[in-house]
N, C-alpha and C positions, 0 to 999 in steps of 0.2 A: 344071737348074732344077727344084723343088720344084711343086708347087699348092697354092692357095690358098685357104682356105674363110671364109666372111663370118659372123657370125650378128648377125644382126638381128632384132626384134622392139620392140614397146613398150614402157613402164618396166618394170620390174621385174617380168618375167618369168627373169629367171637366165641373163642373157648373162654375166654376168661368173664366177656360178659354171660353170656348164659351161665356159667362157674355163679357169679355173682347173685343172677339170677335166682337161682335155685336154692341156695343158701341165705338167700333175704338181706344179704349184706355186702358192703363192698370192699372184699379180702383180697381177691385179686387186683392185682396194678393193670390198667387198662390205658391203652394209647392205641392213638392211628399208626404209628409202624408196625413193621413187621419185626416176631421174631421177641417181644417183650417178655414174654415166659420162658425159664428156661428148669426152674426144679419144679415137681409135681408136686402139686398144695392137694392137701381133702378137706374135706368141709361137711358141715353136718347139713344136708340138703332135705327141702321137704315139697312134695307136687302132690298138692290136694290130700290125701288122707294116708300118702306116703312117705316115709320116713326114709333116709338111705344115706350112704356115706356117698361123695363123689370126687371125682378127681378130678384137677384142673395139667393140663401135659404141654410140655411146649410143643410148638410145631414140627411136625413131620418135614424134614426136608431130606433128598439125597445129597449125601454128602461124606467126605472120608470120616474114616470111624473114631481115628486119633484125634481131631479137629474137635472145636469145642461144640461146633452143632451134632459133629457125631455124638459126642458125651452126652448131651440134650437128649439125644433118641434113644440112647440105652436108658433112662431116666420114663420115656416116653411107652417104651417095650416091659419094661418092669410095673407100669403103672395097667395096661393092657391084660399082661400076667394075673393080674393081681385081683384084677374086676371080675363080676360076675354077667354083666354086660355093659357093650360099649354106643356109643354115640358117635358115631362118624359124622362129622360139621363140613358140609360146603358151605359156597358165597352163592347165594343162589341168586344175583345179578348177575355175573359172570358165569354161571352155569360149571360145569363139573369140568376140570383142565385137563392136560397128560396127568399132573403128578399126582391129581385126586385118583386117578384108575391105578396107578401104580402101589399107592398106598390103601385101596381098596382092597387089593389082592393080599397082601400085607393082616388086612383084619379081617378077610375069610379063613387066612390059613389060622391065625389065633382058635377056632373053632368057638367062639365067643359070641351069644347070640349079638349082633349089631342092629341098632336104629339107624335109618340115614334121616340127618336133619338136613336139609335146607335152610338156613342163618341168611340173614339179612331178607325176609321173605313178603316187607311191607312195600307196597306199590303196585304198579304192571308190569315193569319192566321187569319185576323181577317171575312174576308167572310164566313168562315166555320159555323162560329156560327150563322150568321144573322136569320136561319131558323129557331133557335131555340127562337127566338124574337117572332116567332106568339104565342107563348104557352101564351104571358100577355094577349091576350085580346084586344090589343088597335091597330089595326088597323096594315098596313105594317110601317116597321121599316124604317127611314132615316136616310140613312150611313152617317157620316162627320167625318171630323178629324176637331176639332176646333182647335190643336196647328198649322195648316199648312193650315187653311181656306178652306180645301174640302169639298163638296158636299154642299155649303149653298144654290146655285140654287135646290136643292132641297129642301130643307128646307124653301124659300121662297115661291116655290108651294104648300108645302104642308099646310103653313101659311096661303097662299090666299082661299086655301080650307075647312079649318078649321072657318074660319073667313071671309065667303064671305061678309058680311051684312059691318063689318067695315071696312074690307079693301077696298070696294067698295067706300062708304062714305070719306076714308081716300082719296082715289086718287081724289074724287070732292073734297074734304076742298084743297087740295095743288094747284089743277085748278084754284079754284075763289081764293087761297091766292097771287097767279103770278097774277091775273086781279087784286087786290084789291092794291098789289104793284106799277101799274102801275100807278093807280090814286092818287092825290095830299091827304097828313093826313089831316086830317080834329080834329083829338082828339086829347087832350094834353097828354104829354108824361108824364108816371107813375114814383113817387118815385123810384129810383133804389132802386134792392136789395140788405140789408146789407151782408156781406158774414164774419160769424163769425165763429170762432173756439174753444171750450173750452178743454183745455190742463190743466195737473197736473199729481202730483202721481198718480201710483194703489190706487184703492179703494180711492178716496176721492168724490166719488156720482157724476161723470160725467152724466150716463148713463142716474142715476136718477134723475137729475135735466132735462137732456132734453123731457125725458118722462113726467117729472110735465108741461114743457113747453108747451107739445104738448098737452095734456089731454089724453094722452093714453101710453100706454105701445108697443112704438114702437121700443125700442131697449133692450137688455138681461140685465138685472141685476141679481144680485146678493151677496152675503156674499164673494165668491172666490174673491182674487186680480185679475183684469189682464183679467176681460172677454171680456174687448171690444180688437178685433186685426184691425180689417179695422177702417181707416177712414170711418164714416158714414155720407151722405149729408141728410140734411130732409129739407122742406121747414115751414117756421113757418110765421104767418100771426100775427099781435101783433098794434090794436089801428093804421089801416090803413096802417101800413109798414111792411113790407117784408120780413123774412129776410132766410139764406142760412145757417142752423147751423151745422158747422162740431163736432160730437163727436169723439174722439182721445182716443188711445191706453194710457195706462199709461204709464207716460217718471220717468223708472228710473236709477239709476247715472249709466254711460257709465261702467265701471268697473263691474259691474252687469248683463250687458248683456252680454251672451255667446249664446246663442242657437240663430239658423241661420234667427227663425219665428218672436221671439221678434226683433230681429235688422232688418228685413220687416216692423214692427206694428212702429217702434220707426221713420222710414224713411217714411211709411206713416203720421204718426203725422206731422213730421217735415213741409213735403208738405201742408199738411192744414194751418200750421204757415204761409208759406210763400204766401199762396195766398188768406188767408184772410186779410178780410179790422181790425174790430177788434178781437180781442183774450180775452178771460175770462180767467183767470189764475186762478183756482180755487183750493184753499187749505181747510184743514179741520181745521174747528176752534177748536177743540180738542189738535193740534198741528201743529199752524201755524209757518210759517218762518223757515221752515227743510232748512237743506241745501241745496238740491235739489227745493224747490220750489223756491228758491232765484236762482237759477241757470236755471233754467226754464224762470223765469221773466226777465231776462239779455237775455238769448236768445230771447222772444220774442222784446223785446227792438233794439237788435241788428241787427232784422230783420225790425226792421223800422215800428212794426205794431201798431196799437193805442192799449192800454191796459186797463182792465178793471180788480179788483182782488173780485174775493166772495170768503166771507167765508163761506161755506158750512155749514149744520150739525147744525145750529146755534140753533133747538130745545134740544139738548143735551146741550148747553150752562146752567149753574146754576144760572150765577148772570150776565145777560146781558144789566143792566142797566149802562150805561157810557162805557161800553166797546167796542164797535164801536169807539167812539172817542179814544179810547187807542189803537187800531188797527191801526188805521189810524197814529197815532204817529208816532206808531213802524215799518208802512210801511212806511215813510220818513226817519227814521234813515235807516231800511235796506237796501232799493231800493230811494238813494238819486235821481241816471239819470231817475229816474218818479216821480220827486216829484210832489206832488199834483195829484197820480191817485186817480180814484175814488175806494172805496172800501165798498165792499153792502154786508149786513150780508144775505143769504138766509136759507132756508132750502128745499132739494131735495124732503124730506118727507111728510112733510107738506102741502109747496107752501109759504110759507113764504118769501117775501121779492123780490119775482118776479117779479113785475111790476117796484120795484126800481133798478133791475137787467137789466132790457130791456132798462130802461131809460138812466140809465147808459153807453148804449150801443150806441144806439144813441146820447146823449150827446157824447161820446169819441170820435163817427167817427163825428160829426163838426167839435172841436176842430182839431182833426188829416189834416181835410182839409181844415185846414182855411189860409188862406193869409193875410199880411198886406202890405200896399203900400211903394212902394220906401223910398215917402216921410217923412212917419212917421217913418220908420225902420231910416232913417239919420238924423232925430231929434232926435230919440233915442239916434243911436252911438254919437251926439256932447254932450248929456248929460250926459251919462254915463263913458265918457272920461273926460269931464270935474269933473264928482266926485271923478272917480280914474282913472287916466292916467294909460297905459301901464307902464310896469317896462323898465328901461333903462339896456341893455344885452352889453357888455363891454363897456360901457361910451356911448353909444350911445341911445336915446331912438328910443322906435318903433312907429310909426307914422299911424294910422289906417285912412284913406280916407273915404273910402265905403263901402256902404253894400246893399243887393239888396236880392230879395228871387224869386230864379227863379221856385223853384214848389213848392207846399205839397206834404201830405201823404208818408213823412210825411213829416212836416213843416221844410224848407231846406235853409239855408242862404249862402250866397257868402261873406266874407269880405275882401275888399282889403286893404291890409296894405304894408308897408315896412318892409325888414325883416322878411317873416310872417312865415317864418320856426323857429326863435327865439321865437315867442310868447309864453311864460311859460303856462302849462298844466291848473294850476290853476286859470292862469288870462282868459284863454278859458271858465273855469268852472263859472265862475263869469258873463261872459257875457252870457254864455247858462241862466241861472237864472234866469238874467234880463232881457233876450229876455222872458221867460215864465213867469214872472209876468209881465210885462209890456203890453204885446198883450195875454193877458188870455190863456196859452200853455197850462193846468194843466195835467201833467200825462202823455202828448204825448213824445215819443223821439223827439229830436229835431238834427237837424244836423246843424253843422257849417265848415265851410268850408274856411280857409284863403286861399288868392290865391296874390302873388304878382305882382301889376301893371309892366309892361312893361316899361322902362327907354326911355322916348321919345329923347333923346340925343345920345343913345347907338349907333344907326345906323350911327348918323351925325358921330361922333368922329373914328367907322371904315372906312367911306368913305374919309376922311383926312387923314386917314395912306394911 
């Protein structure tokens, strides 16, 4: 096991840039207001020959506890809990306020060794005030600018200091892991991890479905639309597998979005889409198939990812007997290019219908990666030609040869035809079909791909001119 470091401080002081920082990437959503972060992100952080998990916290503010910045700071208190040491972030142009001394005392009583950074620490203006950093209590202040990476060799001493026991520890596990590299594996390699993402409208119980998932209250919920803005990664262990669940911003219709934080939350969502394996498209069964969630689920499709849709909320449901099978209906009328996804009633509050939700998950990513052989895909096409031939495009028909599927994920065909820019839209649509019932595709996109053979004569006939 790794250690742990916290950083916390009040708005917008530059947790989330140093967060970014340290992690070599930029995970965190960052802006000039205040107040941008509001669930605690970890990240795989690394400062010179140290390795560590770290946490990104929204802002310290005082404030009633029922209130959504209260909910913030229990989010804020848990992530605290949880470290091994913390980072307390001032603005060190403005020098250390009331609510930094307040919330100083705050990360004494934690009994947790604390670093005090000084943030924002390039220029003069900003050295004047460093002296006024002793007044917290917490030891000397270390200057950095994390938008411009200064002072972090400081910041790494003062790490090794704070944390002699495991950073010691950490530099022996990295020693015997280069010796243990050298030597031949001897264990079988793990299940990979799934890497999931569930996306949907505001408010349709994101947050709180993956909270049921986890058994705790790891990310902010709430009645407000719109509380989650970061993608959030969490890791979830489920019946031996693995998986990587991204929570996402709520995606609603582009016309909608004007403010500059939401079109960040909409572009981080999108990024979770495109690199996860599958997608939960989770609507509220109160009011399924908006027009947005049908436009949501075309995007995921488009991106190639395997699909999976819940209906959320399904304890509010009255009369939920046969109604899954009528859902399922009306998700093949809506979303024909997934026909046969799967579609699992849950509920976020409860815990209802979660195990047939995971399954579902893993079922979709086989499906998503599965192959068939040459030979079966060309008994196919002579069958399915022979039931309905191509159409003939001005007197001429089109003549399909081959077909071949050179990857998944998703599941990808090559067909070679004559003419294959004439092939009509719909007689495409007819063989996507019978490619997914034929080799069991249910619910995955599928791509197909016409390409036409090369004229083995072409070359002869320029070489005679």
């Amino acid at each position: 096991m790794t250690f742990s470091v916290a950083i916390v401080g009040r708005p917008n002081v530059g947790k989330s840039t140093l967060f970014n920082r340290l992690v070599g990437r930029r995970l965190a959503l960052v802006d000039d207001r205040p107040g941008v972060t509001r669930d605690r992100r970890e990240g795989r952080a690394r400062l010179g020959d140290l390795e560590f998990t770290v946490i990104d916290t929204a802002g310290l503010e005082e404030t009633a506890p029922e209130s959504l910045s209260g909910r913030m700071q229990v989010q804020t208190d848990a992530a605290i809990a949880s470290a091994d040491a913390i980072l307390f972030l001032i603005d060190a142009r403005t020098g250390p306020v009331p609510v930094d001394r307040s919330f100083a005392d705050l990360v004494r009583r934690s009994g947790k060794p604390a670093i005090l950074v000084a943030n924002k620490s390039e220029g003069r203006a900003a050295q004047a005030s460093l002296g006024e950093a002793y007044a917290l209590g917490l030891g000397d202040p270390v200057p950095i600018s994390a938008e411009h990476g200064e002072g972090l060799a400081d910041l790494y001493d003062a790490l090794r200091e704070a944390l002699p026991g495991q950073t010691a520890q950490h530099a022996e596990r990295k020693a015997r892991s280069r010796r243990d590299d050298q030597a031949e594996p001897v264990e079988p390699a793990e299940p990979a991890t799934i890497r999931v993402a569930i996306v949907g409208r505001p408010n349709t119980g994101k947050s709180t479905l993956v909270n049921r998932l986890l058994g705790e209250e790891r990310l902010l919920t709430g009645p407000e639309a719109g509380i989650t803005r970061d993608s959030i990664a969490v890791e979830l262990s489920w019946h031996g597998r693995t998986f990587q669940i991204h929570d996402t911003a709520g995606l609603r219709r582009p016309s909608r979005i004007e403010a500059k934080l939401e079109k960040l939350s909409v572009s981080d969502a999108l990024n979770a889409i495109r690199f996860a394996e599958v997608v939960i498209v989770l609507m509220d069964s109160q009011a399924p198939f908006e027009e947005q969630d049908l436009r949501i689920a075309d995007l995921v499709e488009r991106e190639g990812r395997a699909v999976v849709i819940g209906m959320n909320k399904w304890d509010l449901v009255e009369s939920p007997a046969g109604a899954v099978k009528k859902l399922r209906e009306e998700t093949d009328h809506w979303l024909p290019q997934l026909k046969g996804v799967p579609v699992v009633a849950v509920s976020g509050m409860t815990g209802a219908g979660l195990d047939r939700l995971m399954q579902a998950v893993v079922d979709a990513h086989v499906v998503w990666n599965r192959r068939a052989s040459t030979s079966a895909l060309n008994r196919w096409l002579a069958g399915v030609t022979a039931a309905h031939p191509p159409p003939a495009v001005s007197g001429r028909r089109i003549r399909l040869d081959y077909i071949t599927q050179p990857k998944g994920r998703p599941p990808t065909f090559a067909l070679f035809a004559s003419r294959a820019d004439k092939v009509p839209d719909a007689y495409k649509r007819y063989l996507v079909n019978s490619l997914r019932e034929t080799f069991d595709l249910p619910g995955t996109p599928i791509r197909l791909t016409l390409r036409e053979k090369a004229n083995p004569y072409a070359a002869k006939r320029k070489k005679k001119r």
